[in-house]
GUVEX-526154 format. One record per residue: residue in three letters; y, z, x of N, C-alpha, C in turn. Coordinates in steps of 0.02 Angstrom, whole numbers, plus 50000, padded with zeros to 5 digits. Layout:
<rs>
alaYZXYZXYZX ...
</rs>
This chain:
<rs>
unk499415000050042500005000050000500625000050044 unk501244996950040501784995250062502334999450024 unk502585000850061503065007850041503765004150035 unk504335001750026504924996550028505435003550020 unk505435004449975505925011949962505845017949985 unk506365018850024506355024650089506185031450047 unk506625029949978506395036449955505795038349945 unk505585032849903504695034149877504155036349952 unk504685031949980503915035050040503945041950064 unk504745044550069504805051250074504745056750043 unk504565056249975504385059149907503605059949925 unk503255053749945502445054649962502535057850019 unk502805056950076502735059250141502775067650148 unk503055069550060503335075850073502655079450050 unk502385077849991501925078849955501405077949984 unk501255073950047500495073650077500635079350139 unk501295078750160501465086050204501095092750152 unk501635094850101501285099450060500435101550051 unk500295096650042499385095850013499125094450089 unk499245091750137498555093950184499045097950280 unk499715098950252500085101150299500065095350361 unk500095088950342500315083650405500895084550398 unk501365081550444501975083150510502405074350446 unk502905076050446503265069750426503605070450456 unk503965066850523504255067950556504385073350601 unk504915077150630504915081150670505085086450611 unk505185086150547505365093250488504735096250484 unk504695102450501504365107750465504165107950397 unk503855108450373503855111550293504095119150277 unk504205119750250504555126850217503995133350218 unk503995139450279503525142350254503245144850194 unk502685149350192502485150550123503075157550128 unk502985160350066503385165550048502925172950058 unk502355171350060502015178350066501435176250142 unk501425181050178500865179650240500135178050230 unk499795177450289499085178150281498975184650274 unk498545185250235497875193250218497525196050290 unk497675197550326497155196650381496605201050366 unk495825196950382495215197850388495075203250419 unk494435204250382494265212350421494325211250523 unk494445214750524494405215850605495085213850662 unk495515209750612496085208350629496855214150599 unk497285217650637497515220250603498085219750572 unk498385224050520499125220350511499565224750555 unk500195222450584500375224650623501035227450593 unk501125233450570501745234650541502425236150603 unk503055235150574503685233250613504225235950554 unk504705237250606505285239950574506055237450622 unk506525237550561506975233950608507395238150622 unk507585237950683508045242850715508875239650718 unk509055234550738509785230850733509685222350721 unk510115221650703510395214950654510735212150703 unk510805205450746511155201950769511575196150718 unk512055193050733512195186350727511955179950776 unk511615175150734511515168950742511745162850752 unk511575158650782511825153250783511445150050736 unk511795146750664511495144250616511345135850619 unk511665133050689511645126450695511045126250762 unk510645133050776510035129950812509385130550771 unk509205125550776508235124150766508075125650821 unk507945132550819507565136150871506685135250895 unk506875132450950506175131750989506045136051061 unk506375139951066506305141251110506765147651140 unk506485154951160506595162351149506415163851207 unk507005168851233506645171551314507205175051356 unk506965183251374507505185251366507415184251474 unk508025186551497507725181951596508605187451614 unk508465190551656509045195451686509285197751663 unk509035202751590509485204251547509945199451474 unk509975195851468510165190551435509565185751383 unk509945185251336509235182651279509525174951294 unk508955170651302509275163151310508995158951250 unk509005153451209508835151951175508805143051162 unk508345138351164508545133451128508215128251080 unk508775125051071508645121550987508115112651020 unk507715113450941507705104750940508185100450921 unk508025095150901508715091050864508285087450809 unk508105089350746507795084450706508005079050687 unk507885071950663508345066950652508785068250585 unk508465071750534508675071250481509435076550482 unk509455079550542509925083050550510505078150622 unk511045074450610510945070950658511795075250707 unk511825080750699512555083350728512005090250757 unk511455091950741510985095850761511025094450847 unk511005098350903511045096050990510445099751022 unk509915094751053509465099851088509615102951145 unk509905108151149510145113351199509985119751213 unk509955122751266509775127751311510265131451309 unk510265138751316510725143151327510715150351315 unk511095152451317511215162551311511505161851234 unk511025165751189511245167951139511525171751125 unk512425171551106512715176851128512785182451061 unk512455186951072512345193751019512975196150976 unk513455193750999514165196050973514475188450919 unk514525182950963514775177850922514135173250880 unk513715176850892513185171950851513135164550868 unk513275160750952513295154150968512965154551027 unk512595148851045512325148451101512965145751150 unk513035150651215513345146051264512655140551292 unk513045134251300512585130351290512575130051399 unk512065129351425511705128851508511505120451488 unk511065119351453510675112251486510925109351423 unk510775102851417510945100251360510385091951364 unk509925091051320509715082551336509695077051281 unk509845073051269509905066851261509525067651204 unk509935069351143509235070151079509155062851034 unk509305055051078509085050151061508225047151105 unk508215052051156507535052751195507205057851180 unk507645062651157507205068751174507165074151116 unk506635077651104506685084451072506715090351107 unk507015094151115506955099251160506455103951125 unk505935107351171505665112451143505625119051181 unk505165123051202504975128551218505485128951286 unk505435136451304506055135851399505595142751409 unk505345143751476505325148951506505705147851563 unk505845154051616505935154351674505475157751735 unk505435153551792504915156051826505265155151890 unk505045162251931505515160452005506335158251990 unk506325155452039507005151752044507015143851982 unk506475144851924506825137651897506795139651840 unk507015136451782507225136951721506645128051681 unk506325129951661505775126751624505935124451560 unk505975119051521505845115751456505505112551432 unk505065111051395504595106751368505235100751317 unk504695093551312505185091651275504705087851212 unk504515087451149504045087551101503545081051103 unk503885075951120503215070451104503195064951181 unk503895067951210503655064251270503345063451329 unk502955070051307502445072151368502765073251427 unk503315077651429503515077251507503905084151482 unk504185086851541504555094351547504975094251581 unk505675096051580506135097151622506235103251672 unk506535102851736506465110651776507265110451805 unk507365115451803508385116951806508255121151866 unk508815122851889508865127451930508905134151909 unk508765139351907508875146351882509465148051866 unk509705148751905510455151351908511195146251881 unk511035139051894511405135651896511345131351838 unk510825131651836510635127251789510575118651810 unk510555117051862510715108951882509995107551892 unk509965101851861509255098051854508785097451928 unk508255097951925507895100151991507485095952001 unk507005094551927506555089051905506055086451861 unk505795082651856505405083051797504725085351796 unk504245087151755503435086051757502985084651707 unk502675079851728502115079151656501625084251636 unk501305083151573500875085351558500245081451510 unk499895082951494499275077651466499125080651400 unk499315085851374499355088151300499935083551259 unk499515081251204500105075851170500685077151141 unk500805084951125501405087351117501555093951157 unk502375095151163502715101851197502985104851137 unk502625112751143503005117351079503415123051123 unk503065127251144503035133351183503065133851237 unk503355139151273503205139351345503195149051356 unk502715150451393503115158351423502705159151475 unk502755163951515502325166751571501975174151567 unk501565175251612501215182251630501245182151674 unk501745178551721501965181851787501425178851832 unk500825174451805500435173051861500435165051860 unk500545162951802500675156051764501265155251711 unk501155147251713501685147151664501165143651584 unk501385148451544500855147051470501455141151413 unk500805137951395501185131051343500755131751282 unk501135131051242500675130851193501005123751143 unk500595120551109500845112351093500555110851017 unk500385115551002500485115350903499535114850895 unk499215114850936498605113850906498205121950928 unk497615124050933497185130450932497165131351010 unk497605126151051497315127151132497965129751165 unk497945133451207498615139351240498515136351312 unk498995132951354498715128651431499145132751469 unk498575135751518498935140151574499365134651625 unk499775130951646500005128551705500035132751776 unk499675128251828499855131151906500665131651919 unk501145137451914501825135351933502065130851991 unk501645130952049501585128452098501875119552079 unk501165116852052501285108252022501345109851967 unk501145115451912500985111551865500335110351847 unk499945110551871499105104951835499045111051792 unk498565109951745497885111951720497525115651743 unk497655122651715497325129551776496755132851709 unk496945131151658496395136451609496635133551549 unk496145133051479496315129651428496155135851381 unk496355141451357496125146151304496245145051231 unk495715143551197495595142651114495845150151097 unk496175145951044496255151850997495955151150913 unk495545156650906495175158050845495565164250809 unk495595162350735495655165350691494985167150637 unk494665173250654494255173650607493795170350617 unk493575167250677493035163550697493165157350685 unk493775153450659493865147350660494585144750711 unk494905139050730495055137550758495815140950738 unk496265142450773497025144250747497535140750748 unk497685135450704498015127750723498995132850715 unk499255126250754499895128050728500295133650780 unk499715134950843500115142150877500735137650898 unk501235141250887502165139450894502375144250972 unk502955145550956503295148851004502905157051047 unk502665155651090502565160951128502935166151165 unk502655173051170502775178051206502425182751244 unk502435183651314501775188151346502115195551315 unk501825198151318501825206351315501235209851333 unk501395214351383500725220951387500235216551397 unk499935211051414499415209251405499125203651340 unk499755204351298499615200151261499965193551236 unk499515189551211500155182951187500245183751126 unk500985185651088501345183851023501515178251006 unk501305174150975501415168950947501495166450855 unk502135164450867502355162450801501745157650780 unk501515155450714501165151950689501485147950645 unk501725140850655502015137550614501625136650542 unk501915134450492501905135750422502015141150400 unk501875148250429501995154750413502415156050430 unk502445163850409503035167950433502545174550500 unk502145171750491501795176050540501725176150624 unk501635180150637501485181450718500945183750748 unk500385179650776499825181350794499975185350891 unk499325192450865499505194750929498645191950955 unk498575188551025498005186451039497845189251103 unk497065189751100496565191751142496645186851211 unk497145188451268497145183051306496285180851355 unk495915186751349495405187751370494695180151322 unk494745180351266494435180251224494575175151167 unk495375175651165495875170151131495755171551063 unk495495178651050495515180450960496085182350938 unk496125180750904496845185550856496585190150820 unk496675195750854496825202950843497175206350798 unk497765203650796498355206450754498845202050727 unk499215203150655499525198150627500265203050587 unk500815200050641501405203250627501885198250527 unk501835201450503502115198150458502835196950404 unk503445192350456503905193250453504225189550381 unk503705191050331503965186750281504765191150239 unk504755194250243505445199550228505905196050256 unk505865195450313506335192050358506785184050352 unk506185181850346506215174950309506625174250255 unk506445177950182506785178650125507555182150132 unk507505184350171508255190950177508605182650212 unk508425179050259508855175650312508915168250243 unk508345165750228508395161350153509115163450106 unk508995171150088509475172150023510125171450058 unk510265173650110510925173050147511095167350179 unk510885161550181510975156450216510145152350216 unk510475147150134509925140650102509635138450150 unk509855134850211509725130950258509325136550317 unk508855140650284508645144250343507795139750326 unk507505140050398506805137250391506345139550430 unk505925137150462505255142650475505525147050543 unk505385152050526505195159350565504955156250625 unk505475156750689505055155650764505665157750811 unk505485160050855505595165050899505515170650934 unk505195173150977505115179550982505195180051061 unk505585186751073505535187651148505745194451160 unk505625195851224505555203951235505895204951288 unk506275210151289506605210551343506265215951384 unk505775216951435505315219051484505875226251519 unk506375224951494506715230551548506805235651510 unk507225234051459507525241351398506805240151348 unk506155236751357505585235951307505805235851215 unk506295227951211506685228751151506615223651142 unk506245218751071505915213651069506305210850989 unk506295205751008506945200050963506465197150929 unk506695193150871506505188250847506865184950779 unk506885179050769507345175350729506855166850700 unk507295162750680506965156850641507465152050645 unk507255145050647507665140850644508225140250591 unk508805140750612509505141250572509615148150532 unk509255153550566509175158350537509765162050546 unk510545167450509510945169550497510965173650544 unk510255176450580510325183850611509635181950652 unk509815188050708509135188650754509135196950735 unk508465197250749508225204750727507955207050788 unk508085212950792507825218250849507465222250799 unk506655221950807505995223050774505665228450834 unk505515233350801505065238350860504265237450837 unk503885239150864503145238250826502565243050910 unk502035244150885501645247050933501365239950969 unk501595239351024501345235451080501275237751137 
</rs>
C-alpha cells in the first residue's frame, strides 16, 4: 500500500508505534501513566524527593552526568522539533538553561548519551554509528570513534570502562583506551530480555537505567545483568506533564559521587529532581 498523504501515514505510523511500540522517527511515544508491577524477586524501589530544580524545557534530554561537581547535560534534536539544538553542557540549577560546551550539526546528527573519562568528554550520536571525544576541560574536539552497535543512546562509566547502552537488552562495556568491544552484558527482566535500556548511571556497583516507554528505572545486576530493582518515577512524569504539556519520557539520571546526591529529570521536563533512595 502507498501512503501519498503525509498525514495518513502519520496517523498509521502513530498507531503501529502505539500497538507494537516501533520507533517513527526519532519521537518517543508518550510514556504509560502508571509503571511496571515488578515480579516477584525484583524490588520496588521506593524514593522521595528532597529539592526541585529548574529546567531547561527546550532540551530532549539524552544525556545526564554530574563530572567536578557540576551536573552537565545534553539534548537530541528531533526533526519534528526543528529550533530543538543537539547540545552539551552544565545544567545550570538556578536559571534552568544549559550553558551550552559542544554543540553538532543536528542536520547530521542526533546527539545522544555524554560521559566523561580522564581528560575527555564523550558523546554518542544516535544512528550514525560514530561518537564524538572533546577535550575535558575545554571542550575542543579531540576526535571521533566508531562503534558497531546500530544505534547510540547512553553512555556512563565504572571507572574501569566506558558503558553504552543503544536501546536494545545489550549494555557494551568499551576499552577507554580505543574503544573496541571489551564485554557485551544482557539484560533480563524476569527472565526475558529488557528492551529499551535508555540513559545510564553507575552507582555502588550498580547500573540505573532509564527504560524508554516507561517512567521507570531499572537497577541492574552488573554481575548477572538482572534487574533487581525498579525505581518508579511515574509521579514525576505527571507533576512535570500537568505543569508543562510538552513534557515527554522520563530520562535522566545522575549522581553526584561526592555530596552522594542523585538527580533525575525527562525530556522538556519543567524541573530536575533531587530523589534520595537506598543505594
Amino acid at each position: 500500500m502507498k501512503l501519498n498523504n503525509p498525514k495518513l501515514f502519520r496517523l498509521l505510523c502513530l498507531f503501529l508505534l502505539a500497538a507494537s511500540a516501533l520507533s517513527c522517527g526519532r519521537q518517543k511515544p508518550t510514556p504509560q501513566s502508571k509503571g511496571i508491577q515488578p515480579p516477584d524477586g525484583v524490588q520496588p524501589i521506593t524514593f522521595r524527593v528532597v529539592k526541585k530544580f529548574p529546567h531547561d524545557r527546550e532540551s530532549y534530554t539524552e544525556g545526564f552526568v554530574f563530572h567536578n561537581g557540576k551536573l552537565y547535560e545534553s539534548s537530541g534534536s528531533p526533526e519534528e522539533y526543528p529550533k530543538i539544538r543537539s547540545v552539551s553542557g552544565i545544567a545550570d540549577l538556578k536559571k534552568g538553561k544549559i550553558d551550552v560546551k559542544t554543540e553538532l550539526d543536528r542536520r547530521k546528527y542526533f546527539g545522544e548519551g555524554i560521559v566523561f573519562f580522564g581528560d575527555k568528554f564523550y558523546q554518542l550520536t544516535y544512528r550514525n554509528q560514530i561518537g564524538f571525544i572533546f577535550d575535558a576541560e575545554t571542550f575542543a574536539a579531540r576526535g571521533i570513534f566508531s562503534f558497531p552497535n546500530k544505534e547510540g543512546w547512553g553512555l556512563t562509566t565504572d571507572g574501569k570502562f566506558i558503558i553504552m547502552t543503544d536501546g536494545t537488552s545489550a549494555v557494551t562495556y568499551l576499552d577507554p583506551e580505543d574503544l573496541s568491544v571489551k564485554r557485551t552484558l544482557n539484560v533480563t527482566f524476569n527472565g526475558a530480555p529488557a528492551m529499551y535500556i535508555n540513559e545510564p548511571e553507575f552507582i555502588n556497583g550498580f547500573i540505573y537505567a532509564n527504560i524508554w516507554t516507561t517512567n521507570n528505572i531499572a537497577r541492574i545486576d552488573t554481575a548477572t545483568g538482572r534487574v533487581t530493582g525498579i525505581i518508579d518515577l511515574t509521579k514525576l512524569f505527571l507533576e512535570s506533564r500537568k505543569e508543562y504539556r510538552m513534557s515527554e519520557s522520563t530520562n535522566g539520571i545522575a549522581w553526584d559521587r561526592e555530596a552522594d546526591r542523585i538527580y533525575v529529570t525527562g525530556k522538556f521536563w519543567p524541573d530536575i529532581y533531587q530523589i534520595d533512595f537506598s543505594h
